[in-house]
C-alpha positions as CSV (number, residue, x, y, z in Angstrom):
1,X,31.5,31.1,-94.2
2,X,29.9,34.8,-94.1
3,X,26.3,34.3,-91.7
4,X,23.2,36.1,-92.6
5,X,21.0,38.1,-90.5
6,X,18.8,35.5,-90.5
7,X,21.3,32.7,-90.1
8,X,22.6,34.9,-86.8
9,X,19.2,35.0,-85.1
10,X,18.4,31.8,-85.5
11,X,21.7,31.0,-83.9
12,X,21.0,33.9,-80.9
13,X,17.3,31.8,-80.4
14,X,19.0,28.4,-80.2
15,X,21.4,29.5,-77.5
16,X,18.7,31.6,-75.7
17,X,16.6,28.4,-75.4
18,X,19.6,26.2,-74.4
19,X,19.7,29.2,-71.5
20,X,16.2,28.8,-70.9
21,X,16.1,25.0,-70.6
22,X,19.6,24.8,-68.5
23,X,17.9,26.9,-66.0
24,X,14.9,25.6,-65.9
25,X,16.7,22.0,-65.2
26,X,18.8,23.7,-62.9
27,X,16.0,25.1,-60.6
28,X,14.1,21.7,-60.8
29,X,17.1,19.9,-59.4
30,X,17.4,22.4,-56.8
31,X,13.5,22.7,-55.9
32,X,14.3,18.4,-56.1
33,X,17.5,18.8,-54.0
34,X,15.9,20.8,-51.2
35,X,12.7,18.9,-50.4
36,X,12.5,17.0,-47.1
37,X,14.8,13.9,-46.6
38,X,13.1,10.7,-45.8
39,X,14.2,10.0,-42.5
40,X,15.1,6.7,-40.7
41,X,13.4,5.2,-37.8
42,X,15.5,3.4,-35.8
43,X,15.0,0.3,-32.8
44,X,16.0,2.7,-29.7
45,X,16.6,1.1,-26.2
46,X,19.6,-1.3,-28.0
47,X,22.6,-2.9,-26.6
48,X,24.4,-4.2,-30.0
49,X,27.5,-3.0,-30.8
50,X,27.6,-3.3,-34.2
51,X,23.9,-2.8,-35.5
52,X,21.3,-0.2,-35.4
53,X,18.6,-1.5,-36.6
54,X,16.0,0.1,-38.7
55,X,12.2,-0.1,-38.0
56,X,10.8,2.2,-40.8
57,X,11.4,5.2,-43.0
58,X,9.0,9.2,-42.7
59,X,8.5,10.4,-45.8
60,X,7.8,13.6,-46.2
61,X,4.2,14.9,-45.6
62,X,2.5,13.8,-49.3
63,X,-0.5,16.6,-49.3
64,X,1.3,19.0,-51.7
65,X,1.9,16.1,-53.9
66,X,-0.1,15.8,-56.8
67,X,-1.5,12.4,-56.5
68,X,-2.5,12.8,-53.1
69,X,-3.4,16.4,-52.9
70,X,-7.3,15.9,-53.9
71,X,-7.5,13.4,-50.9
72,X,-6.0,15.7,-48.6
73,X,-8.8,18.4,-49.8
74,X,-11.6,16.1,-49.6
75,X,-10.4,15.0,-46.3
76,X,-9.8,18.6,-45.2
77,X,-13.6,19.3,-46.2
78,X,-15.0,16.8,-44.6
79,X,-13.4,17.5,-41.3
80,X,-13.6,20.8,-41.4
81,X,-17.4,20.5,-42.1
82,X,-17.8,18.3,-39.2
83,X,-16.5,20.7,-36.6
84,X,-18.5,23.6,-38.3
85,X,-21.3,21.6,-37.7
86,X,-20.2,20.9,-34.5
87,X,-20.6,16.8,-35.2
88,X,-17.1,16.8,-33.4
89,X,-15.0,19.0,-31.7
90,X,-12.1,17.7,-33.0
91,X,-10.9,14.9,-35.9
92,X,-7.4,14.1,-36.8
93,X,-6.7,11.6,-39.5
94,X,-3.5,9.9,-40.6
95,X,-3.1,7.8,-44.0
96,X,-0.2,6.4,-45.5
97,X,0.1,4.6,-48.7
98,X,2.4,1.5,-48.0
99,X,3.7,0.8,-51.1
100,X,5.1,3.8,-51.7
101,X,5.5,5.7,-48.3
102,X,3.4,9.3,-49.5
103,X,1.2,10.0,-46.5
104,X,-1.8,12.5,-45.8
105,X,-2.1,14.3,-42.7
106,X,-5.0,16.3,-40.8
107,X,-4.3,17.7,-37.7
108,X,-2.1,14.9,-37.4
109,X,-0.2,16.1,-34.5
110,X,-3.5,16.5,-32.3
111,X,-3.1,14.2,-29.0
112,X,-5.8,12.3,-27.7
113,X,-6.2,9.5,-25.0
114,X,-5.7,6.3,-26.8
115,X,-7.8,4.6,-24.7
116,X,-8.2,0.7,-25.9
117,X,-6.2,1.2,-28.7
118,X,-3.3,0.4,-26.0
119,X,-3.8,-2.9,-26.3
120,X,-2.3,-3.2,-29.0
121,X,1.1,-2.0,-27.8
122,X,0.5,-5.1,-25.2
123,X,0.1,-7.5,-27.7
124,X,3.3,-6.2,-28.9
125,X,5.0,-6.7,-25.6
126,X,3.9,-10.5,-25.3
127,X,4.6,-11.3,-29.2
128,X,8.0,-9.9,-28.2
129,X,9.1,-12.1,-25.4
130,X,7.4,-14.7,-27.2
131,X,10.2,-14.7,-30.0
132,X,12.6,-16.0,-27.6
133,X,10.4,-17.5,-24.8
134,X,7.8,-19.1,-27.1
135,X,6.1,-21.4,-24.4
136,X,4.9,-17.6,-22.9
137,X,1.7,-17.9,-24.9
138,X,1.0,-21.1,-23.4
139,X,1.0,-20.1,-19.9
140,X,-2.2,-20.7,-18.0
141,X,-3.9,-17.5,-16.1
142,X,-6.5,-18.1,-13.8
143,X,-9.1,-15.8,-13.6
144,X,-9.9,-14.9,-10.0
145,X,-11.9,-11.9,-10.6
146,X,-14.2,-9.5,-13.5
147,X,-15.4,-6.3,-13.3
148,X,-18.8,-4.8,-14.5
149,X,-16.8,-1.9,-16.8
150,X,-18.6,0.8,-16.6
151,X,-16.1,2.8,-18.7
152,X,-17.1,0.8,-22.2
153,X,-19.7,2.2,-23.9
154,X,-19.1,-0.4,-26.9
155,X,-19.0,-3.6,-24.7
156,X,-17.3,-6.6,-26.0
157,X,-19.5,-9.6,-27.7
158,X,-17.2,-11.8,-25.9
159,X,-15.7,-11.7,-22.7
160,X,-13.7,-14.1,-20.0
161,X,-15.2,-15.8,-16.9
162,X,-14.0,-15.1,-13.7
163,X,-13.1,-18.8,-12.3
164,X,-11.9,-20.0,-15.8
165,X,-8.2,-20.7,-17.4
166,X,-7.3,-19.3,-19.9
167,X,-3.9,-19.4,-22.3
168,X,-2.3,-16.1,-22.4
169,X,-2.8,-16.5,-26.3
170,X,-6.6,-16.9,-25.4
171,X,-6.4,-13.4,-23.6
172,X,-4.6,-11.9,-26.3
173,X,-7.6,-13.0,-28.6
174,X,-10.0,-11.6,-26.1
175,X,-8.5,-8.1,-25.5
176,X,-8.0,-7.4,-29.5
177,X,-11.0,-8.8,-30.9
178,X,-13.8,-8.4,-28.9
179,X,-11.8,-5.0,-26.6
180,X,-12.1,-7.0,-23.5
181,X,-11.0,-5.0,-20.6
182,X,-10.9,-8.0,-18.2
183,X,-8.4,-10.0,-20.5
184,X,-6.2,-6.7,-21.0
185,X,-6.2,-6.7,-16.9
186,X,-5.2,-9.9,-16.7
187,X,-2.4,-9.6,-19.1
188,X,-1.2,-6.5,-17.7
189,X,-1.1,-8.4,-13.8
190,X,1.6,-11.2,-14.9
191,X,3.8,-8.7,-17.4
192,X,7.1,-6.7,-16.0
193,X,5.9,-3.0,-16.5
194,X,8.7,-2.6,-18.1
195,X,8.3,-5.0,-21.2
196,X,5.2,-3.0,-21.7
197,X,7.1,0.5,-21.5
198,X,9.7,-0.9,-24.1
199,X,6.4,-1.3,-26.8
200,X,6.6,2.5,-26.6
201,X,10.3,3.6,-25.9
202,X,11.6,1.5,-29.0
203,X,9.8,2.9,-31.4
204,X,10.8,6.5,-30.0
205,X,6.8,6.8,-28.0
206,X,6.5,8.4,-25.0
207,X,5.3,5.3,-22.9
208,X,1.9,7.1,-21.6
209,X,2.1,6.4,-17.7
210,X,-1.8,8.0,-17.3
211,X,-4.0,6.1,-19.4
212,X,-6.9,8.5,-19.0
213,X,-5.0,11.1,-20.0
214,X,-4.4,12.9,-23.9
215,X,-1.1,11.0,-24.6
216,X,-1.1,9.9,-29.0
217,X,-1.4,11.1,-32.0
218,X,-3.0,9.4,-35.1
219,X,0.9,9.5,-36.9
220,X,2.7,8.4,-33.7
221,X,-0.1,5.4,-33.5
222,X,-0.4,4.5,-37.4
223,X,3.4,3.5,-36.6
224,X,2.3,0.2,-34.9
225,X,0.5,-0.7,-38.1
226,X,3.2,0.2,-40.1
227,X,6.1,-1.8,-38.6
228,X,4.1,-4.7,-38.4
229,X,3.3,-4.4,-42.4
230,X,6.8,-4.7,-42.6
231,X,8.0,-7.1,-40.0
232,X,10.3,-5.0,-38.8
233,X,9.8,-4.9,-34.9
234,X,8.6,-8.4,-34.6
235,X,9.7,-11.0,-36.9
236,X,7.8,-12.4,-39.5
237,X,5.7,-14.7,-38.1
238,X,4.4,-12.7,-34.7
239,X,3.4,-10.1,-37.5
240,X,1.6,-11.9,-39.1
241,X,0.2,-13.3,-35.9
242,X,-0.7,-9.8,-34.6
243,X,-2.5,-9.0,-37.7
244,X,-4.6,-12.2,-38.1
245,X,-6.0,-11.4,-34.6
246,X,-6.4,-7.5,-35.4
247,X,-8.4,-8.6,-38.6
248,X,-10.7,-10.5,-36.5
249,X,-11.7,-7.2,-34.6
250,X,-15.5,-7.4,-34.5
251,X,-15.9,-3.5,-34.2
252,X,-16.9,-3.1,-37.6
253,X,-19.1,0.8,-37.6
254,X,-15.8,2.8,-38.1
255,X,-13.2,1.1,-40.8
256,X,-14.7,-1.6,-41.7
257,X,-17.7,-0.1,-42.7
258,X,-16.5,2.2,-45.2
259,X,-15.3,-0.4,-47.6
260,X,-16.6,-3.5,-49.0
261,X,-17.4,-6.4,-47.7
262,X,-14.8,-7.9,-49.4
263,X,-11.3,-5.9,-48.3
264,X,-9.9,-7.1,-45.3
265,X,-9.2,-4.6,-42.5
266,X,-6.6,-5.5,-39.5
267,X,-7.5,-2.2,-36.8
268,X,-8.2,-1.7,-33.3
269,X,-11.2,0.9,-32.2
270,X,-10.9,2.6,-28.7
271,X,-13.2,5.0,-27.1
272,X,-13.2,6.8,-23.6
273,X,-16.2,8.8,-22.0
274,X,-14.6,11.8,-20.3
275,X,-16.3,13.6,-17.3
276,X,-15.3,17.5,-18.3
277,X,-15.0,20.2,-15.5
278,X,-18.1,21.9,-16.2
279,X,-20.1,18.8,-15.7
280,X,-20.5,17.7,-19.7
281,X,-19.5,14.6,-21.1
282,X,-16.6,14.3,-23.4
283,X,-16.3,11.4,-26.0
284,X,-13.4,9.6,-27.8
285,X,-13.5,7.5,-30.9
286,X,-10.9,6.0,-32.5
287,X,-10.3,3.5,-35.3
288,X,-6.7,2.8,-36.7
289,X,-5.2,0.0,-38.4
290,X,-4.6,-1.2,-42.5
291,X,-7.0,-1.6,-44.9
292,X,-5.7,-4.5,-47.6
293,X,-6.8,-3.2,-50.8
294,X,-5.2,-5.5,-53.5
295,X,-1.9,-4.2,-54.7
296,X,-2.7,-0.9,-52.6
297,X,-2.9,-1.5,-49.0
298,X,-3.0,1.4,-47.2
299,X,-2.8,2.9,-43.0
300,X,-6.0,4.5,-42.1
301,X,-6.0,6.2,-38.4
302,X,-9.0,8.5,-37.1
303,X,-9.2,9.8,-33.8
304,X,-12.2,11.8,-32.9
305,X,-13.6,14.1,-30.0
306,X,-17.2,14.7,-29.6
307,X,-20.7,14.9,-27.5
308,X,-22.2,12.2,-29.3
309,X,-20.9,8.2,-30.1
310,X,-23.0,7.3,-33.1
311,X,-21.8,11.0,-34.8
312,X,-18.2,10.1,-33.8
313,X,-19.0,6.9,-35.6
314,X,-20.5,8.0,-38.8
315,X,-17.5,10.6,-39.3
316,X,-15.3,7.4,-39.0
317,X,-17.6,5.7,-41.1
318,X,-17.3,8.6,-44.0
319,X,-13.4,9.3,-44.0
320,X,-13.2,5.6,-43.9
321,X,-15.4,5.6,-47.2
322,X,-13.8,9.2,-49.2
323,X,-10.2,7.4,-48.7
324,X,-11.4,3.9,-50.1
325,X,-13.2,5.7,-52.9
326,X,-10.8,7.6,-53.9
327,X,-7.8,5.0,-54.0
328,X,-10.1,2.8,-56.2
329,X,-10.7,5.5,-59.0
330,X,-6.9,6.4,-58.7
331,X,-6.2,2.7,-59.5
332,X,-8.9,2.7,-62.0
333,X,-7.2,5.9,-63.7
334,X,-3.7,4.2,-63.5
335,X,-4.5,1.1,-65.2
């Protein structure tokens, strides 16, 4: 069969766009094949021989993704407006979609001193030896002393009694709920230190030995939240137990109120007033934990440095509020 001209060109332009697509596939499997790995987190401090068990997965960082890429700017603005405005000297935020793993980071990798939030790691330890010691949370601790804390500038609503008994389950209820300092004491006085270092050490933490001191980050932190979402450090039923309790936090200026009245929120809140070198007053304000929106629950962890509490609070307050907002009109755009 003798080709035309025509019938030849034709032929050149199919193969040149055959080219054109095979590379085009090509380079997006390679740009594909070269992005980050997600990588495993696992249960360190082990002695099986034959396990390694896994406690979560990283994904890699989501604020170049598309979906998530508006949040990270509106997040970014809103920080970076803050400290222009010197309404903080410093914010670092943490979210992380926990459905499917994308994450948003802002100065992320910031430390801080954790402060209260600490006592959730403690929880952690008791729920632990609970598991195969159950009749732990039924021990009776009698309270032979309490302290006029001086460091708490949000004071608990409810607090223990020196000269009462109380369960260590009772305590636990008293140091995550209301931030009592005297119950955390308590707890701390009939634990081996090192069931408390082993909260930190098995999930890969450095166990911070100064409690005063800049020690966490929001994405180091956000991983207590995230393992008991899944059950995977505790079993089933202590997670669940651990978040009940942290729902019932009664701190509710940060988090909680940047969402409705309606979505649940499981967090702990810490803050620390910190006497600087040249005589001014440093404060801390953090709020981490999950907020359960339905069929998109999501980590949200703020930790702030500033002059001022109640600005501290309204910037947890507002990134509380962008992040909510924009995962319902994201789910409103989906459906």
């Amino acid at each position: 069969m003798k080709l035309t001209r025509f019938s030849i060109y034709l032929i050149l332009a199919g193969l040149t766009l055959l080219g054109i697509g095979f590379s085009i596939g090509h380079f997006t499997i390679q740009k594909k094949t070269n992005l980050t790995p997600a990588k495993p987190i696992r249960q360190a401090n082990i002695t099986y021989k034959y396990i390694d068990p896994l406690l979560a997965y990283d994904f890699p960082k989501a604020n170049d993704i598309t979906q998530y890429k508006v949040l990270s700017e509106k997040l970014e603005q809103l920080v970076t407006n803050a400290i222009q405005n010197k309404k903080a000297e410093n914010i670092s935020v943490y979210f992380k979609e926990l459905q499917k793993g994308e994450w948003v980071g802002i100065h992320e990798n910031d430390i801080y001193s954790p402060a209260s939030l600490l006592k959730v790691p403690l929880m952690l330890a008791y729920l632990k030896i609970a598991e195969s010691k159950p009749e732990t949370l039924h021990q009776n601790v009698l309270i032979k002393a309490t302290s006029i804390d001086n460091v708490q500038n949000i004071k608990p609503t409810e607090h223990i009694e020196q000269g009462k008994t109380y369960t260590v389950a009772d305590l636990i209820k008293y140091m995550i709920a209301y931030s009592d300092n005297d119950a955390a004491a308590a707890l701390r006085s009939i634990i081996d230190a090192k069931d408390v270092e082993d909260a930190y050490t098995d999930l890969g933490l450095k166990y911070p030995r100064n409690e005063l001191g800049d020690s966490m980050t929001v994405k180091n932190y956000a991983l207590y939240f995230r393992l008991l979402y899944n059950a995977t450090y505790l079993d089933r039923d202590s997670s669940e137990s651990a978040l009940k309790i942290l729902s019932e936090t009664d701190f509710t200026q940060g988090l909680v109120a940047g969402v409705p009245n309606t979505i649940v929120v499981a967090h702990k809140f810490g803050e620390r007033k910190i006497e600087k070198t040249n005589n001014t007053i440093q404060q801390q304000l953090h709020d981490c934990g999950i907020v359960y929106v339905p069929n998109r629950p999501y980590v949200l962890c703020v930790m702030t440095k500033g002059s001022d509490l109640h600005t501290l609070t309204d910037i947890l307050h507002d990134i509380s509020k962008t992040t909510y907002e924009y995962e319902q009109n994201s789910i409103k755009t989906q459906q």
